[in-house]
Each structure stands twice: as structure tokens, then as C-alpha cells.
N, CA, C and O atoms as a MOPAC input file, in Angstrom:
PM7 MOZYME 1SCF
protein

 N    -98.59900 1    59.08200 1   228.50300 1
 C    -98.89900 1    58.40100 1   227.27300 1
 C   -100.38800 1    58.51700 1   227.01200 1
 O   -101.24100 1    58.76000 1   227.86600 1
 N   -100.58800 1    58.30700 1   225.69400 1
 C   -101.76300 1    58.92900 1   225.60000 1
 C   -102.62500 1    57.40400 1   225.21700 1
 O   -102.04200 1    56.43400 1   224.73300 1
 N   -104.10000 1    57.43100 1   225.53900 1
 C   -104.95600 1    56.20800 1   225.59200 1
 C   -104.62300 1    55.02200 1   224.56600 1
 O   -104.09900 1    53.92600 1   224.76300 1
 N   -105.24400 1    55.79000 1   223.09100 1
 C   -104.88900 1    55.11900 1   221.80000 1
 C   -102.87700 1    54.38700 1   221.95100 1
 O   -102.56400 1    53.22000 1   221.71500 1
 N   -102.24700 1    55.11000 1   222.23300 1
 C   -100.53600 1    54.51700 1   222.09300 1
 C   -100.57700 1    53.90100 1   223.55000 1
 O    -99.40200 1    53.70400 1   223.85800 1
 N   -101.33700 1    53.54300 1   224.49100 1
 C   -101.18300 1    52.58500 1   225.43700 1
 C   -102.04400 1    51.49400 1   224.78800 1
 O   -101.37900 1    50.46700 1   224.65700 1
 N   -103.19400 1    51.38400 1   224.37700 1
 C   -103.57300 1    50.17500 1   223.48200 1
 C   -102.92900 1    49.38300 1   222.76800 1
 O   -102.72200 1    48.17000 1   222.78300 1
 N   -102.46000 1    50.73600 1   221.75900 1
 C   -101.60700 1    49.96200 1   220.66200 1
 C   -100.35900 1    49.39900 1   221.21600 1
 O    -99.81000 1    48.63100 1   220.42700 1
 N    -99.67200 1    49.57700 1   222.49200 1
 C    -99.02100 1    48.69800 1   223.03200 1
 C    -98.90500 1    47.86900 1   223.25600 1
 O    -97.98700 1    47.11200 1   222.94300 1
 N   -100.54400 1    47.53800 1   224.42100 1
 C   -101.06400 1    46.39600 1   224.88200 1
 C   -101.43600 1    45.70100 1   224.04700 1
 O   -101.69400 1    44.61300 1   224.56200 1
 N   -101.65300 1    45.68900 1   222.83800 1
 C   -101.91800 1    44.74300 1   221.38500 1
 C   -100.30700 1    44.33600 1   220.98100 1
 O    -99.94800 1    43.25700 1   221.45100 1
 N    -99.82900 1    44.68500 1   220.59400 1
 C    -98.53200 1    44.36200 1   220.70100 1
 C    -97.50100 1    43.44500 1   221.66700 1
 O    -96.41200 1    43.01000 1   221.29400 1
 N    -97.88400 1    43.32400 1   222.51000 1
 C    -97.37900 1    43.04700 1   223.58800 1
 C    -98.22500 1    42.05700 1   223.72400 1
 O    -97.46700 1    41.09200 1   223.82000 1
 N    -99.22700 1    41.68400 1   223.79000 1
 C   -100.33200 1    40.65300 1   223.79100 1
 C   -100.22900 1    39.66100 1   222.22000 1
 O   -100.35600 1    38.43700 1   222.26400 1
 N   -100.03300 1    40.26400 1   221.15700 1
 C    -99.37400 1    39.56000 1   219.66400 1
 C    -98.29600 1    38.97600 1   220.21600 1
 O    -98.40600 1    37.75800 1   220.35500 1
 N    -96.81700 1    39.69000 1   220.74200 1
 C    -95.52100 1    39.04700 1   220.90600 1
 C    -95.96200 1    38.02500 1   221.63500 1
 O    -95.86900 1    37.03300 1   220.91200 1
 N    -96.51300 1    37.64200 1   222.96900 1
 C    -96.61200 1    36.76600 1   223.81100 1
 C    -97.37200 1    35.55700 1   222.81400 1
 O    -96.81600 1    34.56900 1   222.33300 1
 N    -98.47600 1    35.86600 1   222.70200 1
 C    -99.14300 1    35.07000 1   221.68000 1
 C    -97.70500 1    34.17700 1   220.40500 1
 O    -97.50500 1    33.00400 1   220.08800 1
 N    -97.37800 1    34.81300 1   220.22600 1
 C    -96.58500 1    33.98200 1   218.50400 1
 C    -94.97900 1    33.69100 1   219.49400 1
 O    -94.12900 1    32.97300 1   218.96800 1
 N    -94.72300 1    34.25500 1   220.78600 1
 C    -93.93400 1    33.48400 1   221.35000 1
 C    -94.27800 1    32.12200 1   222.06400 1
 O    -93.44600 1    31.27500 1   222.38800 1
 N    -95.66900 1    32.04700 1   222.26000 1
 C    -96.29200 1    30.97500 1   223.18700 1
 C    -96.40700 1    29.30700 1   221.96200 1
 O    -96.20200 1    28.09700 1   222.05200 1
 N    -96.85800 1    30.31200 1   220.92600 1
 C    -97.00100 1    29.33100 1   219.75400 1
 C    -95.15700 1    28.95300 1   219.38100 1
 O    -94.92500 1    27.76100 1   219.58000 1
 N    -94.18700 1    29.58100 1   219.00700 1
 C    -93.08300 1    29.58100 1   218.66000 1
 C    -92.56600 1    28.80000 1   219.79200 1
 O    -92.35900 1    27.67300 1   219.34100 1
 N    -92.25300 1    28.83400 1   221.04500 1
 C    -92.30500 1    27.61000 1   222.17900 1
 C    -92.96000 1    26.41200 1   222.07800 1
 O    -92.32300 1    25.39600 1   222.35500 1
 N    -94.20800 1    26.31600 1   221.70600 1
 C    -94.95500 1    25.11500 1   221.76600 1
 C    -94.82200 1    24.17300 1   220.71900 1
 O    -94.93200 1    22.95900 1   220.88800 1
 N    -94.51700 1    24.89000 1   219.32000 1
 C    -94.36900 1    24.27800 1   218.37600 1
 C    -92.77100 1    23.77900 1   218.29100 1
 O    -92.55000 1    22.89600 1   217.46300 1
 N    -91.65100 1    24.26800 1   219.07400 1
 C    -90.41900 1    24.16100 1   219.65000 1
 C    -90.27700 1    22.83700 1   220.45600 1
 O    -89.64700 1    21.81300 1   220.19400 1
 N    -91.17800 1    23.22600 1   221.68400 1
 C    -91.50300 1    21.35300 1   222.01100 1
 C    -91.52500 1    20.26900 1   221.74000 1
 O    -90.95100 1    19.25000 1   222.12200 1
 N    -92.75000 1    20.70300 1   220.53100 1
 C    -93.35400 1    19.56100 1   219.66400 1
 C    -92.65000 1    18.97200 1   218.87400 1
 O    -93.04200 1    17.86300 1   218.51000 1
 N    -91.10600 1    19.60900 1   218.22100 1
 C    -90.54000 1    19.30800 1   217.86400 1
 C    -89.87500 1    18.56200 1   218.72300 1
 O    -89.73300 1    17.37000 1   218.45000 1
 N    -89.30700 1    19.10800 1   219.97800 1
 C    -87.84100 1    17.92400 1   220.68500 1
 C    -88.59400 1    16.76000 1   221.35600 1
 O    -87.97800 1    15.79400 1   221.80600 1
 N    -90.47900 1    16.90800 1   221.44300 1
 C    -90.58700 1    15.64600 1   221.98000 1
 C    -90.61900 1    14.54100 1   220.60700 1
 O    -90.43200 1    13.32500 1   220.65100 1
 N    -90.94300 1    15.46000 1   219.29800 1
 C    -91.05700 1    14.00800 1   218.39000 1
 C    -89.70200 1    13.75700 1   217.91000 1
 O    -89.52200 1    13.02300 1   216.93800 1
 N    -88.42200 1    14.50200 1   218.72800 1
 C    -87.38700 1    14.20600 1   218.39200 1
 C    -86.75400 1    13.13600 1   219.32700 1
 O    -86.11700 1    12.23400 1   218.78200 1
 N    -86.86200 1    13.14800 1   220.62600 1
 C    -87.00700 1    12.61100 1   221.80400 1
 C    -87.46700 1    11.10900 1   221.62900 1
 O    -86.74100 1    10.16700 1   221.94900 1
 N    -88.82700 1    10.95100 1   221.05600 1
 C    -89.60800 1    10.32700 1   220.67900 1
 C    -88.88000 1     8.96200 1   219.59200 1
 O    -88.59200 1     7.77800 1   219.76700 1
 N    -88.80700 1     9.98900 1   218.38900 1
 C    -87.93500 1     8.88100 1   217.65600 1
 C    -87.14600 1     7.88200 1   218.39100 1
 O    -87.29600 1     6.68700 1   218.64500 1
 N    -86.12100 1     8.90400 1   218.68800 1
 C    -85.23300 1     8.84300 1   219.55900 1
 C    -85.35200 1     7.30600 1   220.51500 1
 O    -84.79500 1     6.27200 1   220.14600 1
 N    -85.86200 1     7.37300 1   221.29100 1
 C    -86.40200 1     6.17100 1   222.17800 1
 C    -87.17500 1     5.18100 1   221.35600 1
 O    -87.37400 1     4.15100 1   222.00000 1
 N    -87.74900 1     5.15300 1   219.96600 1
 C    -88.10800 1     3.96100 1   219.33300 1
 C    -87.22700 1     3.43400 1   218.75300 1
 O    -87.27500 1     2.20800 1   218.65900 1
 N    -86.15800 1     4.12800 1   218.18300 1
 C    -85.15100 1     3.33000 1   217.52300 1
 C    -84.00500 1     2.78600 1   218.50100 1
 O    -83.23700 1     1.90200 1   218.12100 1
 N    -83.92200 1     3.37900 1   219.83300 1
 C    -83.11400 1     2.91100 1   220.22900 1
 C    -83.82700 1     0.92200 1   220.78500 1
 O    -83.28200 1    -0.18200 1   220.75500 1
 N    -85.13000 1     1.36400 1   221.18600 1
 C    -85.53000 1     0.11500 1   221.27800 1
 C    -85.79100 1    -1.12900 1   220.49700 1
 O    -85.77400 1    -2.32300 1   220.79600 1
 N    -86.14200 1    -0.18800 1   218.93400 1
 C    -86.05300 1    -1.04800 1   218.09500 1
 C    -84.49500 1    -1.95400 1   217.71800 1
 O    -84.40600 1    -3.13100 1   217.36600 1
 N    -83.31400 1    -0.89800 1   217.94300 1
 C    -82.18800 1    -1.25800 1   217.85500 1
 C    -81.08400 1    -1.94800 1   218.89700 1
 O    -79.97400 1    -2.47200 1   218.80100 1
 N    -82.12800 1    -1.61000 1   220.03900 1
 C    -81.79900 1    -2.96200 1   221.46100 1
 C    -82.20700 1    -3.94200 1   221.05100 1
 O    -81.39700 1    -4.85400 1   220.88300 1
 N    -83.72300 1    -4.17700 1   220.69900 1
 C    -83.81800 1    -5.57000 1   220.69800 1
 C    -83.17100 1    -6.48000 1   220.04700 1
 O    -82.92500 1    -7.61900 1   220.44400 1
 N    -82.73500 1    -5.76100 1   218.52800 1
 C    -82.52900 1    -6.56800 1   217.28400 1
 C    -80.98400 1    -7.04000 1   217.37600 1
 O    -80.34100 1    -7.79600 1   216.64600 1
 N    -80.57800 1    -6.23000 1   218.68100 1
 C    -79.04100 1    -6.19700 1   218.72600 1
 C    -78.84800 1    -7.35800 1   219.70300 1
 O    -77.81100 1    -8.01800 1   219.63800 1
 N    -79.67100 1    -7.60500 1   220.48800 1
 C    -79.64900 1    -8.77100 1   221.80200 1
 C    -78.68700 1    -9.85900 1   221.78900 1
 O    -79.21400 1   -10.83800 1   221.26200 1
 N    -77.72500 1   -10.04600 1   222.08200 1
 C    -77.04900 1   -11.33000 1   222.13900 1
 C    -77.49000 1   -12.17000 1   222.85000 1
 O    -77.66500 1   -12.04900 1   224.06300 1
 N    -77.81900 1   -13.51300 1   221.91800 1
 C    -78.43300 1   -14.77500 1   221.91300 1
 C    -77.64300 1   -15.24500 1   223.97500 1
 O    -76.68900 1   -14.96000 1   224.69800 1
 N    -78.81500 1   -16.02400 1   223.97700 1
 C    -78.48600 1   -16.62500 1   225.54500 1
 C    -77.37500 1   -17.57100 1   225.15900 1
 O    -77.65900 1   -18.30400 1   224.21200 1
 N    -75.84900 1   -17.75600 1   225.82400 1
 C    -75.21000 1   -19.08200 1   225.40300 1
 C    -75.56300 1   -20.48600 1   225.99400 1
 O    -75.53200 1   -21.60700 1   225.48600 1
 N    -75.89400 1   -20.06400 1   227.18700 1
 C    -76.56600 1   -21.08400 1   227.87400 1
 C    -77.50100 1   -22.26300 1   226.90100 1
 O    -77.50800 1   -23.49300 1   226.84200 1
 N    -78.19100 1   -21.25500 1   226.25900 1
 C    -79.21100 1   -21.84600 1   225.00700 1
 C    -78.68000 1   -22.48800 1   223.54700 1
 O    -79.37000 1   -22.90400 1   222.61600 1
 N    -77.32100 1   -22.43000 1   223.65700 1
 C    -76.51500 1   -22.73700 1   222.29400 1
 C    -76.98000 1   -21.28600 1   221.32500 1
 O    -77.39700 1   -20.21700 1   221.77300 1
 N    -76.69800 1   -21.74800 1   219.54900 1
 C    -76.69800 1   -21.14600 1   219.01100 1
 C    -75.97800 1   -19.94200 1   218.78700 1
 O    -76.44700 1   -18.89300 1   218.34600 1
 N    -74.68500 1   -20.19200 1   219.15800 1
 C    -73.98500 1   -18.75600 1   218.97200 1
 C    -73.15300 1   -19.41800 1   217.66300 1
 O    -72.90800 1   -20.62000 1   217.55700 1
 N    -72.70300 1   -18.19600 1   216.51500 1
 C    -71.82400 1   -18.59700 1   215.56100 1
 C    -70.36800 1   -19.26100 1   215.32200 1
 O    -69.62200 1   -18.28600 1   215.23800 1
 N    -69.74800 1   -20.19500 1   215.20100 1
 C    -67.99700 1   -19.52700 1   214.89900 1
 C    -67.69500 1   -20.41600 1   213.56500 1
 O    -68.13300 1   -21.55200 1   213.38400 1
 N    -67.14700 1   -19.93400 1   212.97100 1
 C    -66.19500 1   -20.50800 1   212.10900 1
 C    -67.48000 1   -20.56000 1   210.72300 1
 O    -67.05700 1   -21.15300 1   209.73000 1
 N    -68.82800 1   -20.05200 1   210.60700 1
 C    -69.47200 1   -20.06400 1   209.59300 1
 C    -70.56500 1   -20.87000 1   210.18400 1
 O    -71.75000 1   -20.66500 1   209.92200 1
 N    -69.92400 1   -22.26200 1   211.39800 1
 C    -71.62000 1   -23.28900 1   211.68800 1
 C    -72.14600 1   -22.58500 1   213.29800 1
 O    -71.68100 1   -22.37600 1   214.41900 1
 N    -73.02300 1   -22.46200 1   212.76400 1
 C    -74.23700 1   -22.54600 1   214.45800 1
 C    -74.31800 1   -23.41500 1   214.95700 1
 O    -74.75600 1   -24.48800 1   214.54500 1
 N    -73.87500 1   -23.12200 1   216.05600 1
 C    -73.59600 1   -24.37900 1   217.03400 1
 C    -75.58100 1   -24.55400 1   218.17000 1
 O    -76.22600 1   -23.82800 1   218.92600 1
 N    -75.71800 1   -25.83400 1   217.62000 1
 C    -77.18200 1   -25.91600 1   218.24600 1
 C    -77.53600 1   -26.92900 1   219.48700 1
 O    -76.86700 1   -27.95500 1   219.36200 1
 N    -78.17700 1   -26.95400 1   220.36600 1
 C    -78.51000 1   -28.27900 1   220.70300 1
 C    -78.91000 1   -29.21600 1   220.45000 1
 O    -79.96700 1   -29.34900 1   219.83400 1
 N    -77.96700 1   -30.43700 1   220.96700 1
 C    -78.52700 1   -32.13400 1   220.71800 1
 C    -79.46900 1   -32.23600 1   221.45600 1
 O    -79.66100 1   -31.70900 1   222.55200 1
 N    -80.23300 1   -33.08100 1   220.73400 1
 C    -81.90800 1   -33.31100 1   221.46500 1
 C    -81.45500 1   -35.52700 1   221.35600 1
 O    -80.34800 1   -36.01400 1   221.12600 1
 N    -82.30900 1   -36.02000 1   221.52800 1
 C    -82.56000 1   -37.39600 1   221.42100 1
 C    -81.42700 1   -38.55700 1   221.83800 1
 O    -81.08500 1   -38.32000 1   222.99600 1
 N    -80.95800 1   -39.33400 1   221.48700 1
 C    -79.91200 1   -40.21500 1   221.61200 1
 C    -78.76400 1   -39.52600 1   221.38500 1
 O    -77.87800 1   -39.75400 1   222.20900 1
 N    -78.42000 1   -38.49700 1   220.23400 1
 C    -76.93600 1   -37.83200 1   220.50200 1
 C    -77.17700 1   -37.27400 1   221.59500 1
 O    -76.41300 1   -37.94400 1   222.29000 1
 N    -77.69200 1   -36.49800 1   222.36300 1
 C    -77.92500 1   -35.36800 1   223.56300 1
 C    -77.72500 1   -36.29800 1   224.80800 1
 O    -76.90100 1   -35.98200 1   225.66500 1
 N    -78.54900 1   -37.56100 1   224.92700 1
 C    -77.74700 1   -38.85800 1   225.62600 1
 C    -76.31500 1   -39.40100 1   225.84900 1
 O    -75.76700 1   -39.65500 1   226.92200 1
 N    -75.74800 1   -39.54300 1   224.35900 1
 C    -74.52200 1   -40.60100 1   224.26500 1
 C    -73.36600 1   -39.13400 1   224.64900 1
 O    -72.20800 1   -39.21500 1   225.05700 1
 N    -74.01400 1   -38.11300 1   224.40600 1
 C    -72.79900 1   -36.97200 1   224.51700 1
 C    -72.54300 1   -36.97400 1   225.82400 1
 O    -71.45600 1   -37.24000 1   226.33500 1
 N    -74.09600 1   -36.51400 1   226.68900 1
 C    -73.75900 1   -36.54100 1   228.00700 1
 C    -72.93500 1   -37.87500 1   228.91900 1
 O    -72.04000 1   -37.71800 1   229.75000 1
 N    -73.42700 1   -38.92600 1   228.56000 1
 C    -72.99700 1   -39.50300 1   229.31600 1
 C    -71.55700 1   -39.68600 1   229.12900 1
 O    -70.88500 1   -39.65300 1   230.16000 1
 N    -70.82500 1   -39.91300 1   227.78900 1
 C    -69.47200 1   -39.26300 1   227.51000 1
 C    -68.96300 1   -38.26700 1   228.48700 1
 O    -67.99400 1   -38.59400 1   229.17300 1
 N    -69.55600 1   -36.96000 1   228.65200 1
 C    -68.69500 1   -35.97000 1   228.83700 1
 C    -69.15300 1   -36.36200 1   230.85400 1
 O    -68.30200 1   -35.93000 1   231.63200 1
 N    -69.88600 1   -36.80200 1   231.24600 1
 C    -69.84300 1   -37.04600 1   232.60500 1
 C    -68.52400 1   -38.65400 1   233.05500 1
 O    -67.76100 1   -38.94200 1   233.97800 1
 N    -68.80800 1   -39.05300 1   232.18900 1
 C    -67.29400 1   -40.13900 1   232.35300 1
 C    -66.23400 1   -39.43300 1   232.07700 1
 O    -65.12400 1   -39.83800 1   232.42300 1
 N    -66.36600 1   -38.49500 1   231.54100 1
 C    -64.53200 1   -37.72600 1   231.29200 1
 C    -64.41500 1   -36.55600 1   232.74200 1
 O    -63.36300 1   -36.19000 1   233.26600 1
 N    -66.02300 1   -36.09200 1   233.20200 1
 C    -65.54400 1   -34.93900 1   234.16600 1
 C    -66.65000 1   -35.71900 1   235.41700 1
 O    -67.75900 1   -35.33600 1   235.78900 1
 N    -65.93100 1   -36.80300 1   235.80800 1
 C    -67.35800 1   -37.31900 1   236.54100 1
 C    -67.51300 1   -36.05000 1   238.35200 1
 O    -68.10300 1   -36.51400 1   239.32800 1
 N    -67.14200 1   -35.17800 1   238.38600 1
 C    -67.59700 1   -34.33800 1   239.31900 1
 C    -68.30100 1   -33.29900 1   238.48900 1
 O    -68.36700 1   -32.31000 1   239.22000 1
 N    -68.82400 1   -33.04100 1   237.40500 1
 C    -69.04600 1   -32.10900 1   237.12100 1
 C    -70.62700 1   -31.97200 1   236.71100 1
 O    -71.19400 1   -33.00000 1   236.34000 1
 N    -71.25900 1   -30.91200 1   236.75700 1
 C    -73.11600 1   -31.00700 1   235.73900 1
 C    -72.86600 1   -30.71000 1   234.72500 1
 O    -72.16800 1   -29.71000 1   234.55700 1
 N    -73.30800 1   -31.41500 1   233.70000 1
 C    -73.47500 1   -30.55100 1   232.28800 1
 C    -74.55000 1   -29.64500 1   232.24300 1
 O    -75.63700 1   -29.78200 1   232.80400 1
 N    -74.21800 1   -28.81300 1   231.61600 1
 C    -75.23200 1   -27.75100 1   231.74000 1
 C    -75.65900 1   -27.55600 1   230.44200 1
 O    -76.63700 1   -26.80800 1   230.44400 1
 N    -75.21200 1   -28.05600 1   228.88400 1
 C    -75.34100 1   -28.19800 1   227.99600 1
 C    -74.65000 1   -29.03600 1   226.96100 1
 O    -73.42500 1   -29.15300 1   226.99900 1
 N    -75.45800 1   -29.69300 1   225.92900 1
 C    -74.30900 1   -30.33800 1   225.04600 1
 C    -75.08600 1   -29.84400 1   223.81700 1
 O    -76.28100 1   -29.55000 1   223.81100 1
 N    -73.97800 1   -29.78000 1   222.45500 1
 C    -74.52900 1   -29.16000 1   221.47800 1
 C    -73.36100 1   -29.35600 1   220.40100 1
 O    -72.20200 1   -29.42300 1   220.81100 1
 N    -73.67300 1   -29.46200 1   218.85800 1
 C    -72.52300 1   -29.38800 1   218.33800 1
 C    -71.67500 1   -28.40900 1   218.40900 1
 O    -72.00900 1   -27.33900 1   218.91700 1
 N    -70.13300 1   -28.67000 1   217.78800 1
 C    -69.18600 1   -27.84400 1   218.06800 1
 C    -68.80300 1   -27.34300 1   216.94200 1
 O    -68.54800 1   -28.22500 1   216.12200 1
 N    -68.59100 1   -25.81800 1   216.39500 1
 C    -67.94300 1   -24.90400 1   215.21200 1
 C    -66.77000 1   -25.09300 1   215.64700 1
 O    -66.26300 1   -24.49500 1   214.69800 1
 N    -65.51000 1   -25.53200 1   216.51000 1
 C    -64.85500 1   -25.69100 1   216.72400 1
 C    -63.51900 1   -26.48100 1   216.56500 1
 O    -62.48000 1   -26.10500 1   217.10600 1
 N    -63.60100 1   -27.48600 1   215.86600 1
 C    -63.24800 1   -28.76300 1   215.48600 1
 C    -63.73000 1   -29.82600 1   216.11400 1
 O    -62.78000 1   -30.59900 1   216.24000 1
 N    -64.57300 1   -30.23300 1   216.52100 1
 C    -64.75100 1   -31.36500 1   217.18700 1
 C    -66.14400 1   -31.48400 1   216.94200 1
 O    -66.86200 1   -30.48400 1   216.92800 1
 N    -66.75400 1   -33.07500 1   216.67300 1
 C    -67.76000 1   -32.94300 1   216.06500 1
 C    -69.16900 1   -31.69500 1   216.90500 1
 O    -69.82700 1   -30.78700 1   216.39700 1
 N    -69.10900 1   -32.53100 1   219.04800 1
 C    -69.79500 1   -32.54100 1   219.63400 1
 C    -68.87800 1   -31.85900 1   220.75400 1
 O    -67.65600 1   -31.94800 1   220.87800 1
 N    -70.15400 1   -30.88100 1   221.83500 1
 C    -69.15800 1   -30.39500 1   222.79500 1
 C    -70.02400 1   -30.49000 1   224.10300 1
 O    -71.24800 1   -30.37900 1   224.03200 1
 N    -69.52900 1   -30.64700 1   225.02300 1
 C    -70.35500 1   -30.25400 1   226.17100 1
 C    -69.68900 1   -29.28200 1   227.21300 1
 O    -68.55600 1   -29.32500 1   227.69200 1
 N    -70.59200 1   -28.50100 1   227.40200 1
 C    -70.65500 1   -27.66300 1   228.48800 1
 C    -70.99800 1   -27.78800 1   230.03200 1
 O    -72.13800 1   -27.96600 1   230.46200 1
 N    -69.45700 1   -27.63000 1   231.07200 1
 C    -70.10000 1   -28.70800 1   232.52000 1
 C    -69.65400 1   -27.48100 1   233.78000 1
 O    -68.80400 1   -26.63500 1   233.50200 1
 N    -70.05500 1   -27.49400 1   234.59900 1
 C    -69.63200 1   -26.92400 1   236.08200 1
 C    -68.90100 1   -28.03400 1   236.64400 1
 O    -69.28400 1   -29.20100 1   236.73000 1
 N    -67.69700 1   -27.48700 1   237.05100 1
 C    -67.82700 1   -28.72000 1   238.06100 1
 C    -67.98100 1   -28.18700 1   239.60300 1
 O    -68.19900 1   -27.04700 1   240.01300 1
 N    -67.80500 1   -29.32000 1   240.25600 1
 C    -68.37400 1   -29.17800 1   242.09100 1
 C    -67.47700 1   -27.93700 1   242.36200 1
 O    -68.04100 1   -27.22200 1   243.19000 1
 N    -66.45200 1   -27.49500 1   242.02000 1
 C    -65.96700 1   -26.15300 1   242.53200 1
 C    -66.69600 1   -24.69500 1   242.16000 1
 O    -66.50800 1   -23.53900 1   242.54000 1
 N    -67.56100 1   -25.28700 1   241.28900 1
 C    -67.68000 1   -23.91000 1   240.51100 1
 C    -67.36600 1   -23.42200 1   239.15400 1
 O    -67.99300 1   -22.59800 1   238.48900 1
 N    -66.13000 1   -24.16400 1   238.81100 1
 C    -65.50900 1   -23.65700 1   237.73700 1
 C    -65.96300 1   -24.37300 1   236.74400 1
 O    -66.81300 1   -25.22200 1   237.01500 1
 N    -65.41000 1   -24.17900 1   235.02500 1
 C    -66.35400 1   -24.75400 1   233.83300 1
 C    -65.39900 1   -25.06200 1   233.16400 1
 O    -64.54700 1   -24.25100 1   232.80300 1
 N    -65.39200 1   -25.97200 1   232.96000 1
 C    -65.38700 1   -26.96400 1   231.16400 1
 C    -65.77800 1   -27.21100 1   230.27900 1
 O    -67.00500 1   -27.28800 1   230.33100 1
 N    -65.28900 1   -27.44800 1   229.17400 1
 C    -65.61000 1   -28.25200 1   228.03300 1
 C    -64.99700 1   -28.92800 1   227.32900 1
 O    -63.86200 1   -28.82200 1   226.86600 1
 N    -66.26100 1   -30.13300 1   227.17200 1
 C    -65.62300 1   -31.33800 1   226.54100 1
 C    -65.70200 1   -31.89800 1   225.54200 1
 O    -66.84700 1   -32.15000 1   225.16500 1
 N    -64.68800 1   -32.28800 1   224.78100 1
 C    -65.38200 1   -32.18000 1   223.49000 1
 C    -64.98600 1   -33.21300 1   222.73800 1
 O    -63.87800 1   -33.74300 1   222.82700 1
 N    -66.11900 1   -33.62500 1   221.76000 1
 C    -66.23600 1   -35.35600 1   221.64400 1
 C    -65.79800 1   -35.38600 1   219.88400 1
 O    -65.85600 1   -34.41200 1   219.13400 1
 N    -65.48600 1   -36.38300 1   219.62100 1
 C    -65.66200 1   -37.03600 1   218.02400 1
 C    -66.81500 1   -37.60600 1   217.53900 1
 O    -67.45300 1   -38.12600 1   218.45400 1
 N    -67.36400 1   -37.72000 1   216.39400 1
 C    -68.59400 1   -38.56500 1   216.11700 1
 C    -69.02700 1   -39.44000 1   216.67100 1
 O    -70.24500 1   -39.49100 1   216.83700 1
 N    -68.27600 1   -40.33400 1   217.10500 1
 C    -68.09200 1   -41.65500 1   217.65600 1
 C    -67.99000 1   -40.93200 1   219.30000 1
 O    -67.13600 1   -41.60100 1   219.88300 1
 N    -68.37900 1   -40.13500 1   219.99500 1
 C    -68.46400 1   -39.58600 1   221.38500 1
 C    -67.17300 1   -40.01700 1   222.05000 1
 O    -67.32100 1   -39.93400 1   223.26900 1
 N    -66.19600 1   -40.36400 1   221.78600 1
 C    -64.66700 1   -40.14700 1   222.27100 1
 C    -64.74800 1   -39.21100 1   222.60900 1
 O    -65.59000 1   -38.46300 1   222.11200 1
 N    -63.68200 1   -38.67300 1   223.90100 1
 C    -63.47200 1   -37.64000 1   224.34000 1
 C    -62.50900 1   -37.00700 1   223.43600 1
 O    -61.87700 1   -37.92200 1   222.90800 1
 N    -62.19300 1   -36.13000 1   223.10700 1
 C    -61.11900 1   -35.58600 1   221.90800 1
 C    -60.30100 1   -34.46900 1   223.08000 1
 O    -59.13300 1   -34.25000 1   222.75800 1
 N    -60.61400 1   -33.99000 1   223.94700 1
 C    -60.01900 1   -33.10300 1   224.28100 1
 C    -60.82300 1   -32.32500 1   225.79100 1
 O    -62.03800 1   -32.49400 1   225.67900 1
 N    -60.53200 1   -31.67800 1   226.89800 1
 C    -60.85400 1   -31.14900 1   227.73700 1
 C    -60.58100 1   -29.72900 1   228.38200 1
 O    -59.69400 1   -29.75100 1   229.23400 1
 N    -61.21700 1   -28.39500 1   228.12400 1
 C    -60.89500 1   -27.23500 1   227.88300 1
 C    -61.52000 1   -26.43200 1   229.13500 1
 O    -62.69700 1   -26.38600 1   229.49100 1
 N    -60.47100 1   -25.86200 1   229.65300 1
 C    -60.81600 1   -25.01500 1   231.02100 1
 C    -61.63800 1   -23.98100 1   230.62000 1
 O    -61.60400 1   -23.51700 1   229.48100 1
 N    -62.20800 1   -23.68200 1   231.29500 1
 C    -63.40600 1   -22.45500 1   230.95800 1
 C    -64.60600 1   -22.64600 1   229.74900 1
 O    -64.57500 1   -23.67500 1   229.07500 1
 N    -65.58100 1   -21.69600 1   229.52200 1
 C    -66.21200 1   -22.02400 1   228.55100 1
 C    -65.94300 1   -21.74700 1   227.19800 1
 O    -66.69900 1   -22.16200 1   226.32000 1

């Protein structure tokens, strides 16, 4: 081969590598800002998706949010629902979407859970295995 057509090779061959190096890199750049997205929306769309603690009240049914009693109802409930399950802890009381005005949430000494659930007037209305 003659000098000049081994140059013009090595230019060639030195161009391809070149606009393949760029054509790769810019290839990257794409799947990491695809990648990228990728992992913000999923986080953005974990968080927003989070189901509420129940422990904490506030879960929906029937249209009302069921919240915690704070003050004298959060009192008259508990002590209600510990005279109806007297082995048990409450672990929460809060109104009820359920039918019943008020509900509490209890362990008892085995382990297992109840709920109890009161009328305005903190009557027991009813006593429900599990949560």
C-alpha cells in the first residue's frame, strides 16, 4: 500500500472511532437521563402513594376519616373499652366510619386484637375480633 492510501486510512479509521465514541457517549447520556427520570418519579410516586400508619388513625371508610380522640372523649372511650376488654391495652381510640359513633383499638394479654366499639353515650355497642 502506498503512503498517501495508508494515511487516508488512518484518518478514517481515527474519524469512525471518533463519531463512534461520541455516538456511544451521547447513547449513555441518554439511558442515564432515562434511568434518571426513571428513579425520580418512582420516588416521587412512592412517597405520594404511602399508606397512612393505622396505628395513627386516619384511614378512610364509608366517605368519614376516622381520627383520633384527644381530651375527655379519648378518656371516657378508653376507660369504656378497658371495662368491656379488661385484659386488654388499648392501643388506640378514635372515631368510627363504621357505624358506631367511637371505636377502640386493644391487644389483649394473648396477643390477639379487638375492637370496641362505643355509642355517643360510650356504651359498648358491640365487640369485634381482629382489627
Amino acid at each position: 500500500m502506498n503512503t498517501s492510501r495508508k494515511m487516508g486510512m488512518s484518518a478514517l479509521l481515527v474519524a469512525a472511532t471518533l463519531t463512534g465514541g461520541a455516538l456511544g457517549a451521547n447513547f449513555l447520556g441518554v439511558a442515564n437521563a432515562q434511568t434518571s427520570a426513571a428513579s425520580s418519579t418512582t420516588t416521587a410516586s412512592g412517597s405520594s402513594a404511602a399508606a397512612p400508619d393505622p396505628s395513627q388513625g386516619g384511614h378512610v371508610a364509608n366517605g368519614i376519616t376516622e381520627t383520633l380522640l384527644t381530651g375527655d372523649t379519648a378518656t371516657q372511650a378508653t376507660a369504656a373499652a378497658k371495662a368491656a376488654v379488661p385484659d386488654a391495652t388499648v392501643d388506640r381510640v378514635e372515631n368510627d366510619a363504621e357505624g358506631a359513633t367511637y371505636e377502640a383499638h386493644m391487644t389483649k394479654a394473648d396477643g390477639s386484637h379487638v375492637t370496641v366499639k362505643m355509642n355517643a353515650d360510650f356504651s359498648v355497642s358491640g365487640i369485634e375480633t381482629g382489627r
